[in-house]
Every structure is written in structure tokens, then in C-alpha cells.
C-alpha positions in Angstrom: 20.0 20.8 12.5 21.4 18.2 15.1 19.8 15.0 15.2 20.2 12.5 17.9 20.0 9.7 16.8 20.5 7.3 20.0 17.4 10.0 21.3 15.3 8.5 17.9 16.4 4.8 18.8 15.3 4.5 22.1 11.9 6.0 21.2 11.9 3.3 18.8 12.2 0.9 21.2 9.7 2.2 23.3 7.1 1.9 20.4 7.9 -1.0 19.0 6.3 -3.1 21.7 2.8 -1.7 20.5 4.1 -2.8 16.9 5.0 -6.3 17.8 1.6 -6.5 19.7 0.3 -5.8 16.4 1.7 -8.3 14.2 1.2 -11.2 16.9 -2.8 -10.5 16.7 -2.7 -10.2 12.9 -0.6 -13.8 13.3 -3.5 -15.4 15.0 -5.5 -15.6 11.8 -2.4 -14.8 8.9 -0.4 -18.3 8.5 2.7 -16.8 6.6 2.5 -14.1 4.1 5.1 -12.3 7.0 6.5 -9.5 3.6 2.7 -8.9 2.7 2.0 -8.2 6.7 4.7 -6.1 6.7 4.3 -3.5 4.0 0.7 -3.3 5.6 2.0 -1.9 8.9 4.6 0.3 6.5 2.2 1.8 4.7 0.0 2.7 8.1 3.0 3.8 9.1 3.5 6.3 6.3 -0.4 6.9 5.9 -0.7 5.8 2.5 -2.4 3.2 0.7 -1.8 -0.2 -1.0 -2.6 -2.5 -4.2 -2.4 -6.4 -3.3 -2.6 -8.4 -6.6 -2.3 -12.1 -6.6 -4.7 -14.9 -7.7 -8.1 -15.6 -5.9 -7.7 -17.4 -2.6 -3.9 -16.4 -1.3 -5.6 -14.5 1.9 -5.9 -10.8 0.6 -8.7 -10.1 1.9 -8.4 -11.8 4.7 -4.7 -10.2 6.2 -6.8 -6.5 5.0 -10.2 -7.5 7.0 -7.2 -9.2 10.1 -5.3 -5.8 10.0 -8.5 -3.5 10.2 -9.7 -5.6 13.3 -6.8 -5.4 15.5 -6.9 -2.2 14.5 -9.7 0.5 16.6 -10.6 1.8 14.0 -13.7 2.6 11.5 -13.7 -0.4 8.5 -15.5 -0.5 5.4 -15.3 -3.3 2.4 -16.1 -2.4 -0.8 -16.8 -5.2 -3.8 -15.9 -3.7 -6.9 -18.1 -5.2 -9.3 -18.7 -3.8 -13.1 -22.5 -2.5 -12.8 -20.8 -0.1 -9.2 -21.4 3.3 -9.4 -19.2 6.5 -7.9 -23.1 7.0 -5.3 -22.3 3.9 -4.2 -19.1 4.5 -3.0 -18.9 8.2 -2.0 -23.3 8.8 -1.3 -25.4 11.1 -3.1 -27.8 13.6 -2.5 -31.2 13.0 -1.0 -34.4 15.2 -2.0 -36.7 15.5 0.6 -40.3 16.3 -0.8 -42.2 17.7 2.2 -39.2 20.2 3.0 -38.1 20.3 -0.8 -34.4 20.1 0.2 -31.6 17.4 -0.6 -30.0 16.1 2.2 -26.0 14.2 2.0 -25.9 10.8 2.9 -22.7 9.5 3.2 -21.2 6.3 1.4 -19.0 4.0 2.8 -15.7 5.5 1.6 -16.3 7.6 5.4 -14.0 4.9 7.2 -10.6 4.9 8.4 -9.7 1.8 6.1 -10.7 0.8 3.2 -10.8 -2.6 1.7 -10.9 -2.5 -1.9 -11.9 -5.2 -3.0 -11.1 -6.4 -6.6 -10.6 -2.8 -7.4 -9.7 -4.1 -11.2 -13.4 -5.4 -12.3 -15.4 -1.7 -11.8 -15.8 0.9 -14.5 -13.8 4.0 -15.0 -16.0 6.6 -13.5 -15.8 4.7 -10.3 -11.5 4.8 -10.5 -11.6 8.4 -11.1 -14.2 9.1 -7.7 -11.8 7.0 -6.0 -8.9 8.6 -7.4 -9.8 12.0 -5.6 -10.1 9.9 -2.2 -7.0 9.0 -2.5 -5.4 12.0 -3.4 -6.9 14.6 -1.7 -8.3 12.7 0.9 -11.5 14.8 0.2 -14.6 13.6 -1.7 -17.2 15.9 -3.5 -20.9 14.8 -3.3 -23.0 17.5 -5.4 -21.6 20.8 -5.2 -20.0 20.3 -1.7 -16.8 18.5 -0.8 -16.4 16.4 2.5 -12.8 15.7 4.2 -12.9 11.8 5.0 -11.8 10.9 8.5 -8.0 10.7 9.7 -6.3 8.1 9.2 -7.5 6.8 6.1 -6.0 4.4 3.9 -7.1 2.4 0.8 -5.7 -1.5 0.8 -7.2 -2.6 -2.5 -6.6 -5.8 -3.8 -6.9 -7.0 -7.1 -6.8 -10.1 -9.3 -4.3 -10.5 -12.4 -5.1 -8.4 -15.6 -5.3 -11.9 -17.6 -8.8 -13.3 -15.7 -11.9 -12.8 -17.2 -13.7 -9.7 -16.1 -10.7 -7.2 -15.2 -9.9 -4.4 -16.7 -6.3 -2.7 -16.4 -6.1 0.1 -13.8 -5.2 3.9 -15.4 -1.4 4.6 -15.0 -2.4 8.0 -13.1 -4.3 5.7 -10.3 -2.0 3.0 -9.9 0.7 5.9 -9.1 -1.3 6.8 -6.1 -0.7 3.6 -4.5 2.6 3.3 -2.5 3.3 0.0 -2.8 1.9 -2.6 -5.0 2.6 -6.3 -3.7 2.3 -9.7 -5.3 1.2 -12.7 -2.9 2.7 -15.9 -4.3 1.7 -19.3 -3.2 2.3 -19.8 0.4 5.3 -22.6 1.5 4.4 -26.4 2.2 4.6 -25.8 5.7 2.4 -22.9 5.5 0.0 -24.8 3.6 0.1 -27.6 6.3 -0.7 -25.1 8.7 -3.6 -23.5 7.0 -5.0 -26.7 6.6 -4.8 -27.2 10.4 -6.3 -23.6 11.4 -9.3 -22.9 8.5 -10.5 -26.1 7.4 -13.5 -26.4 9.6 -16.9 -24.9 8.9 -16.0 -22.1 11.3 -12.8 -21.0 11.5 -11.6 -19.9 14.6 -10.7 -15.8 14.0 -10.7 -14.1 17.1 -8.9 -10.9 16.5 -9.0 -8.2 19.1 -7.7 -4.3 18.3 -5.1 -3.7 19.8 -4.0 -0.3 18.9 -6.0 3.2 18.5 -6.0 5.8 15.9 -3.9 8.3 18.2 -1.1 5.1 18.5 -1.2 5.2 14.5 -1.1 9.1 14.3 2.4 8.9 17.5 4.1 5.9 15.4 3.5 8.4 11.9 5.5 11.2 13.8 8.0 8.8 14.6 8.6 8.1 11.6 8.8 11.2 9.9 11.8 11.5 12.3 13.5 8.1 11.9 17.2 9.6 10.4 18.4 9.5 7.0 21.7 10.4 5.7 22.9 12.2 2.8 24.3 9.6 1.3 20.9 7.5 1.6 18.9 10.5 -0.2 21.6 10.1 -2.5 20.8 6.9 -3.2 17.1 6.8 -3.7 17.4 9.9 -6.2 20.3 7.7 -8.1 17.6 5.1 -8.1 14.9 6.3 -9.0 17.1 8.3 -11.9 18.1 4.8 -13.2 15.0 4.1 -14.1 14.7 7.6 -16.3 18.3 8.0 -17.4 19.9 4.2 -17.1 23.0 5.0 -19.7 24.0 7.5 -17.0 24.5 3.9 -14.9 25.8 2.4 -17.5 22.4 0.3 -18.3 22.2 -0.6 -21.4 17.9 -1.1 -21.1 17.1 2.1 -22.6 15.1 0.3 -25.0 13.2 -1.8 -22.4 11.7 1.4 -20.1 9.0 3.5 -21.6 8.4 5.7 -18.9 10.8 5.9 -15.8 9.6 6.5 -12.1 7.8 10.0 -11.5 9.1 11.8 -8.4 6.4 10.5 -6.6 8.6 7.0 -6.6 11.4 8.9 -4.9 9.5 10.6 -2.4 7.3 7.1 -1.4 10.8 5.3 -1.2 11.9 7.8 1.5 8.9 7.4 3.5 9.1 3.4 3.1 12.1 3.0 4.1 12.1 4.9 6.9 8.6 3.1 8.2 10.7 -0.2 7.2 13.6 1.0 9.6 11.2 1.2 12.0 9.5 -2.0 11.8 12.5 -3.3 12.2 13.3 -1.4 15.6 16.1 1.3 14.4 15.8 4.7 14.7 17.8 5.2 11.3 17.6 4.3 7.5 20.6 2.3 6.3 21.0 1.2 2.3 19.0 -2.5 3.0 15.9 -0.5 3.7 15.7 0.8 0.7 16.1 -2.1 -1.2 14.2 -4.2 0.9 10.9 -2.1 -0.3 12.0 -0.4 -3.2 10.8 -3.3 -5.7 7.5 -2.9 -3.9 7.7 1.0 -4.5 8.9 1.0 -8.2 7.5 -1.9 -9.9 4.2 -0.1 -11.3 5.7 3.0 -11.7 8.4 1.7 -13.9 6.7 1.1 -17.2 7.8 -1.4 -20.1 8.5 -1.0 -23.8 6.9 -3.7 -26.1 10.4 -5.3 -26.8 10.5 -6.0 -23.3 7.1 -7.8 -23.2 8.5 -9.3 -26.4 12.1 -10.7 -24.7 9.4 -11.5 -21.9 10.7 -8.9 -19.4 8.9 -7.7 -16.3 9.6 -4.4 -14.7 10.9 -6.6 -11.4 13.5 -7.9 -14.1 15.2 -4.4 -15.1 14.0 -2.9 -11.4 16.5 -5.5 -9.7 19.3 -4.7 -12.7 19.2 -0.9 -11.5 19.1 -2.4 -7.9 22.8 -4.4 -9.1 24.1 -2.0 -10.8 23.6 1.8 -8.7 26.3 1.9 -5.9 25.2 1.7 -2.6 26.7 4.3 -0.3 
């Protein structure tokens, strides 16, 4: 199959007008956090979802609430709390005594984005509803199972496993999750700047949408079709093979990796790094795509050994070794 390339770029162009029209709303309220903005527009891009972590008060909730305004588009926020249940979240069934029939009343997962909010501090049975959301973009209430609305994405955010109240997320849930970011402290400058914007007793947030869902669904097709080589494929499998097999590489942190990335991790980087090309107005994936988000797409699906937690290793740590060491094409 011939692809033409300058044919893809030029559509890029076209589009990314509406993308840059995007980021300047979310900008009116976000001061910084530009990379966490950015995955945030990959993964609508590539119709998947993401986990934030970072301490209380870095803006997570706010750039998720910022996004879902400018975007028009159904919103919901859930507060994960430990006493939640799975009704509360996907709805339950309703008897009716004078008719003597249940009736389904939807829960608030039935929205186009969903904020997740401290996904970390509710109980497993809740995880596991939300897990078939995710997944199958489906969720089963009695005996009957609802398709939830298109788009849909999950943006949970989550506070670090060492605070009271949180409970590590399964491995099988975190999986489902594209990327998972980390929000670090924001700059001096930012800080200033902050200061200037939110410290009044009502901030000023005026955020209007500024794109549709049938925008979101033409910029997914998009793309799908942004052009990768050979030689990029190449690289992502070598990659995410690292991680599995890293004497192959001549790594020698066999004894640091207990599990390697599932092919899940390849196919995500694909799709990221082509939504990154994008963002970035090209209509084709070259090798600094890839590793601009691949730390963001491996690092909890690469899982330690305890030597490494012992020699104080973090998956980033051997991630950015494979990132050294596999040649790029």
C-alpha cells in the first residue's frame, strides 16, 4: 500500500489549528504542567485513558476538570473514597412495587470523560467494575450489559502509594491505562504565576469548549493514519523486548526486571507516538516520538525485582538504560 505522506502532512496542518485552539483554552486556567497537558490531548487522541500520580495540590484535578470543559462533551467526577461501592459508580437496579418490575438507573460512569479521582483509596470490588469500563467499554448492571457513550476515557489520578489511606492498584488494572504520568513541583516562575492567577477567593476560570465529539472522533482517524516506517515498528518491538529479554541488548539488569512489558506496551507505544507526531504537526512518526512518550507508556508496565528496590532502583532508572542502550534506526 502507497502512502502519501505530504497528503497526511497537510491534513495535519489543517487540524492542528483546532488542536492549538485547544491547548490555548486549557492554558487559561493550567500555569505550566505543558508534558502533563500534552499526554492529555495524546491519549484523546488515541482514545484511551490515563493515571496522573503526584502529591495533593500539583493541579490534577484541575488540568482533568480544564480539559473536560473546553471540551463539548458529557463530564463526570468521581471521589474514590474507601466506603464507594461498584452501584455507585455503574447504577443498580430499581424495584418498582406498584408495577413489581426493576427499572436501570444509570451511574455516573455514562459520560464521555471520566475524572477519577484518587482512584488509589476505593476497595477492590470497585477496581474490578471499573476495570470492565475500561476494557470493554461496556458495563453490566444486573443481568444486562450497557455500551457507555463514544468517546470515553478514564483520567484517574492518584496520590503516592506511601500516604495514609491508599492502597496499591492491581497490576492487571494499571495495564489498562496508557500512560501513567508523574506531576513534579511546578518551576519558580510557574509558581510566581500561580500565585498571580488563583490566589483570590474566586479564581478567575473561564474555560469555553472549544471542540466537539465528531472533532475528537476526525483527529482519531487522523491518527490512525499518521505514517510509520519499518524501521520505527522495529524499534518499539526492540524496546519493548528489552525490557523481557535485556541480555539480547547486552543489559546486564536481568536481575532488576521481574516482569517485562506485555504486548499491550508495544501496541500503546505505536498509538502514542503517532498522536505525539501529531501534536507536534507532522504527518509521520520519527525515532524522538517514541521516546519522548515511551517512559510515560512503559514505566508501570515494567515491573521491579526486590534487589532493585534494595539498590534503590525505579523502573524510569532501567526504562531510560534500555532507552541508551537499543539502537535507534
Amino acid at each position: 500500500m502507497v502512502v502519501d505522506v505530504k497528503q497526511i502532512g497537510a491534513r495535519v496542518e489543517e487540524q492542528s489549528a483546532l488542536l492549538e485552539r485547544l491547548r490555548l483554552e486549557i492554558g487559561k486556567c493550567i500555569v505550566g504542567q505543558q508534558t502533563l497537558v500534552e499526554r492529555l490531548l495524546v491519549a484523546l487522541l488515541c482514545n484511551n485513558h490515563v493515571l496522573i500520580e503526584g502529591v495533593p495540590g500539583l493541579a490534577k484535578t484541575l488540568t482533568v476538570t480544564t480539559l473536560a470543559r473546553a471540551v463539548r462533551a458529557s463530564f463526570k467526577r468521581l471521589q474514590f473514597t474507601p466506603d464507594l461501592l461498584p452501584a455507585d459508580i455503574l447504577g443498580t437496579l430499581i424495584y418498582n412495587p406498584k408495577s413489581g418490575e426493576f427499572t436501570t438507573k444509570k451511574g455516573p460512569i455514562f459520560a464521555n470523560i471520566i475524572l477519577a479521582d484518587e482512584i488509589n483509596r476505593a476497595p477492590a470490588k470497585v477496581q474490578s467494575a471499573l476495570l470492565e469500563a475500561m476494557q470493554e467499554r461496556q458495563v453490566t448492571i444486573g443481568d444486562e450489559s450497557f455500551p457507555l457513550p463514544d468517546p470515553f476515557m478514564v483520567l484517574a489520578t492518584q496520590n503516592p502509594i506511601e500516604q495514609e489511606g491508599t492502597y496499591p492498584l492491581p497490576e492487571a488494572q494499571v495495564d489498562r491505562f496508557m500512560l501513567k504520568l508523574t506531576v513534579s513541583y511546578p518551576s519558580r516562575e510557574e509558581e510566581h504565576q500561580i500565585l498571580r492567577k488563583m490566589a483570590r477567593s474566586v479564581p478567575a476560570l473561564a474555560v469555553e469548549p472549544v471542540i466537539a465529539p465528531a472533532d475528537i472522533m476526525a483527529l482519531r482517524q487522523l491518527t490512525d493514519e499518521i505514517y510509520m516506517d519499518e524501521k520505527i515498528e522495529e524499534y518499539i518491538v526492540s524496546l519493548v523486548e528489552a525490557t523481557r529479554q535485556p541480555e539480547k541488548y547486552k543489559l546486564e539488569i536481568r536481575d532488576l526486571i521481574r516482569y517485562g512489558a506485555s504486548p499491550r506496551a508495544t501496541i500503546f507505544l505505536a498509538m502514542a507516538a503517532r498522536g505525539h507526531a501529531l501534536l507536534k504537526g507532522r504527518g509521520y512518526v520519527i525515532p524522538q516520538d517514541v521516546k519522548d512518550i515511551g517512559m510515560d507508556v512503559l514505566r508501570h508496565r515494567v515491573i521491579i525485582t526486590y534487589e532493585a528496590e534494595a539498590e534503590e532502583k525505579r523502573p524510569e532508572d532501567i526504562i531510560q538504560q534500555i532507552f541508551d542502550t537499543v539502537e535507534v534506526p
